[in-house]
N, C-alpha and C positions, 0 to 999 in steps of 0.2 A: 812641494818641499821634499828635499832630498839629503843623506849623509854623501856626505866624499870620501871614497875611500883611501887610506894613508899609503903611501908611496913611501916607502921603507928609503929604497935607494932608484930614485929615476933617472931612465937612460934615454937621449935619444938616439936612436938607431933609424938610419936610412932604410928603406923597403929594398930586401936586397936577397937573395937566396940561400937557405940557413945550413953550409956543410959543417960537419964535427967530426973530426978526430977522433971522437969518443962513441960514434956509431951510435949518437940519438937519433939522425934523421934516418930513420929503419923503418922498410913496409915489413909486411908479412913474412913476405917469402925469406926475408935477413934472419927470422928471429927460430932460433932450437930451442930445447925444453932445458940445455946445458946453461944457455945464458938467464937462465929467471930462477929455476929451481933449488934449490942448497936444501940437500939432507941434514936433518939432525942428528948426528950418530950417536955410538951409546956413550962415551964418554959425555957429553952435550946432555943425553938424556939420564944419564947419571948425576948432571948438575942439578935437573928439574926437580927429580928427586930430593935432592940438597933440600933446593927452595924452600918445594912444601912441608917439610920436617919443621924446620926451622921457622917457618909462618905458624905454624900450629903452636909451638913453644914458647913462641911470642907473640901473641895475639897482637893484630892492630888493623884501621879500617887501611883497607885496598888501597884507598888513593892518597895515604900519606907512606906509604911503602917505596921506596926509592932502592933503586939499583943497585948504585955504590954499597948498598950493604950487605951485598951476598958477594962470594969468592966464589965466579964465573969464566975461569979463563979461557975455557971451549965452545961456551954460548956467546962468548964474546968478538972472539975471532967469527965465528959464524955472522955474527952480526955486522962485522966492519966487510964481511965478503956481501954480504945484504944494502950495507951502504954503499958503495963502491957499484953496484948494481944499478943502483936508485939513480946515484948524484954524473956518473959516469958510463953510463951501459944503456940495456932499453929502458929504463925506467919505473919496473914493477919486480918484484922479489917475492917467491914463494920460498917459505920456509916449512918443511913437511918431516913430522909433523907432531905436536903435541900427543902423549898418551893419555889420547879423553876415557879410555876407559878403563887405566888404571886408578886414577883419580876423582873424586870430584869434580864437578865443570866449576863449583868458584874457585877453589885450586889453579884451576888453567888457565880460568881468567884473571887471577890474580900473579901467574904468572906472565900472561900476556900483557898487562898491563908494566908490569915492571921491566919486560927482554922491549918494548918498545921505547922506551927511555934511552933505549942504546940509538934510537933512530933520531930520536929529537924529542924536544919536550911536551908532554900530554897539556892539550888545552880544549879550552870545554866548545861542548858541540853545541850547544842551546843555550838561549838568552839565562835561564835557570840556574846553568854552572852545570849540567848533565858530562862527568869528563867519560867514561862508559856508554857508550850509545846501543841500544838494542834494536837490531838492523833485522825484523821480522813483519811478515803480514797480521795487524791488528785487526782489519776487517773493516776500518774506516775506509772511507770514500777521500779517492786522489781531489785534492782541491784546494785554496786558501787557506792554509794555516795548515795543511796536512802534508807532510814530505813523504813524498814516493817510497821510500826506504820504508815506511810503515806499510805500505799496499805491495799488489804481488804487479802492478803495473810494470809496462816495458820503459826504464828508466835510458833514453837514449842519451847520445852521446855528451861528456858533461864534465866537467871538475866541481869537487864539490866545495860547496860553499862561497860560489861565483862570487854572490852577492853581499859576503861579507866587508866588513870592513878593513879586517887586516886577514887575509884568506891563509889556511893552513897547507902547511909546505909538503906534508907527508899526507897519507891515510893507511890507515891499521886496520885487517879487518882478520878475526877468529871467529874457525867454521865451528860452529857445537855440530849444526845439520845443516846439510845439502836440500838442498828440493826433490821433490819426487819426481818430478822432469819439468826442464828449464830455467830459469837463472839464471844464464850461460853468462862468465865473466869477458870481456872483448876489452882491447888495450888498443892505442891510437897515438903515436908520436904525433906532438902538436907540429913539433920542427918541421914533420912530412904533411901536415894538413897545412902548414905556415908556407912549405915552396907552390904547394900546390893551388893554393889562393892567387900566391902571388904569379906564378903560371898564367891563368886561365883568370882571374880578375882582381889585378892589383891595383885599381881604383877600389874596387870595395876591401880590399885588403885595406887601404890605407885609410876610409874612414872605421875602419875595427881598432884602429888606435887610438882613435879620439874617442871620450866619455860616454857613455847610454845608461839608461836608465835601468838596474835593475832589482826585482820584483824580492826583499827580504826574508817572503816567506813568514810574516807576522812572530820574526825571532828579534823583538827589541824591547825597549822600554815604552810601556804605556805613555801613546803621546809623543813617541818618538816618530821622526819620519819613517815609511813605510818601503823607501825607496832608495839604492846606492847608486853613485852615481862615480863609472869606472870606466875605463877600457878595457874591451874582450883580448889586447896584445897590448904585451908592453915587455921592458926588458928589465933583470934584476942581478946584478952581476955578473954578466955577460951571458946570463940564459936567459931565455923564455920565462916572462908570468905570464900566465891566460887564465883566463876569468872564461871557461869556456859552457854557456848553457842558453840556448837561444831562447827555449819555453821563459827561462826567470826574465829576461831581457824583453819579450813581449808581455810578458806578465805586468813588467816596472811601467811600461807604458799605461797599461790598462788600470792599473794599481794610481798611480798618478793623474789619470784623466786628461793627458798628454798625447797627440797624433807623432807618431813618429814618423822619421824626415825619410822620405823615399828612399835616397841611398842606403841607409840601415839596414831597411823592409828588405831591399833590394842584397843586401852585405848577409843577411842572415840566411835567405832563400839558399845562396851561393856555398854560406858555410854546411847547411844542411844537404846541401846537392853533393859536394868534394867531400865531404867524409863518409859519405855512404858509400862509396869506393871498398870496394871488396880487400881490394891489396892495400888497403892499409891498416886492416883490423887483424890484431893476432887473439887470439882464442884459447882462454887457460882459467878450465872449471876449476873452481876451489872445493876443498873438499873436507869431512872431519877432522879438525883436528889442523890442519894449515893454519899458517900466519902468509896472511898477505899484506904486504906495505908496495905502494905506488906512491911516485914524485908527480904529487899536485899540483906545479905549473906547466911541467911540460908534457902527460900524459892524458888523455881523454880516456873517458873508461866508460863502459855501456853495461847495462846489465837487462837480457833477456825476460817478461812476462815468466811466468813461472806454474807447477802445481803442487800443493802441498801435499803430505798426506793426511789423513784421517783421523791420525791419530796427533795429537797437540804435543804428546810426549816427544815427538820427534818430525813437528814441522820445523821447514826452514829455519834457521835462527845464527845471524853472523853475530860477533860481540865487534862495535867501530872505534878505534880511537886517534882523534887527528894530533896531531904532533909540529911544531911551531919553535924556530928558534928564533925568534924575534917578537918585540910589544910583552902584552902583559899575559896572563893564564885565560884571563876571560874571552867571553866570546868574541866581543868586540877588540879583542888586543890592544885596547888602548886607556 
């Protein structure tokens, strides 16, 4: 037994070679630090300030805090240069960077929480309603019911929340702490993984548009089915959706008690072969204190094994928030 997941707006599209205008289909070598990066200057950082005056003045919890009610006109503009990045560019936006250590870190988080509303609307990460996700090594063991984002495991290539039902269009992520070495963040236009499928094997391209089964990761309703059942490609006004994570997709199988049909076996080996392509990964460590937002359909992102340090005061530790202009707040958007 399986959910389906909701198709907002479905397209079909012929299997066909993916060029843009807008210089999504980008390997490595296309991309400079010019095109991802956007300084917060002092004007910008003289708003932050604002914020937190006035958060303090007027107490209220974090996540009934809304945008519209601070007067932002230079975090603003910074942020339409942020989306313009996302929805037309390569697809991943560092904003650098929050002053973590003038302030408090709830402070920053509670300003992170509110400058991401200019990206789209914050919607919750766990079946719970979790809309703040703490993206750190707990010490738990990678496996069933346990997401990689709590372990220092090499989280490889993926969008996240493949397996959801209505999958989130953005991701937010604030650095409190870096790793003591590795982590390393890697970015991947799908549009370049999408020519190169269809390249080298567009039979298995073409069954990656038809449904498979994947693994939810034990994020539902008690009694709920345990498994979504989606396309890894599909198209959503005129971009790219991908559902991209071949581990949850052998997981769904296994989760299920279901043999999966050779061409699949065979579609995912392929996807795992062409994105490990050196030239198609570009490489951009985040750091204290940055705001990182990436466009969740058409960007694959990887994140390196890692080492923490010894101290707990200042191991690793991202703050995540996905962001969703469509369905409902909940996990399931529906």
């Amino acid at each position: 037994m399986h959910v389906d997941f909701i198709d907002l707006s479905p397209e079909k599209t012929p299997l066909m070679s993916v060029s843009t205008t807008s210089n999504r289909a980008w390997l490595a070598g296309d991309i400079t630090v010019s095109d991802w990066l956007i300084t917060i200057e002092d004007a910008a950082l003289a708003e932050i300030g604002e914020i937190v005056e006035r958060m303090h003045a007027q107490p209220l919890p974090v996540v009934l805090r809304t945008v519209g009610d601070f007067e932002i006109p230079n975090l603003q503009k910074l942020f339409r240069r942020a989306q313009d990045v996302l929805d037309d560019g390569c697809g991943f936006a560092v904003l650098s960077a929050l002053p973590m250590d003038d302030y408090p870190v709830d402070d920053m988080v509670s300003c992170f929480w509110l400058l991401g509303q200019l990206i789209g609307t914050p919607v919750a990460q766990k079946w719970d309603g979790t809309m703040i996700y703490d993206v750190t090594d707990t010490g738990q063991k990678f496996g069933y019911g346990v997401r990689g984002s709590y372990t220092n495991v090499e989280l490889v290539f993926h969008t996240d929340n493949a397996s959801g039902v209505v999958v989130p269009d953005y991701v937010g992520l604030l650095c409190k702490y870096p790793a003591k070495a590795g982590g390393m963040s890697r970015f991947c236009s799908l549009y370049s993984l999408h020519n190169r499928m269809l390249e080298a094997y567009p039979e298995f391209l073409r069954r990656l548009y038809d449904p498979m089964l994947f693994d939810r990761q034990a994020e539902h309703a008690e009694g709920a089915p345990k498994t979504t059942y989606a396309p890894f490609f599909s198209w959503r006004n005129g971009k790219l959706a991908v559902r991209a994570n071949v581990s949850l997709i052998r997981k769904g199988y296994n989760v299920a008690g279901e043999v999966m049909d050779t061409q699949l076996s065979e579609a995912l080996d392929a996807v795992e072969e062409v994105s490990n392509a050196e030239e198609l990964w570009y490489e951009a460590p985040i750091e204290r204190g940055q705001m990182q937002f990436l466009s969740n359909h058409e960007l694959g992102h990887y994140r390196s094994t890692f080492e923490d340090y010894a101290d707990p005061e200042i191991k690793r530790h991202l703050f995540r928030t996905w962001h969703r202009n469509s369905g409902r707040r909940t996990f399931d958007g529906i």
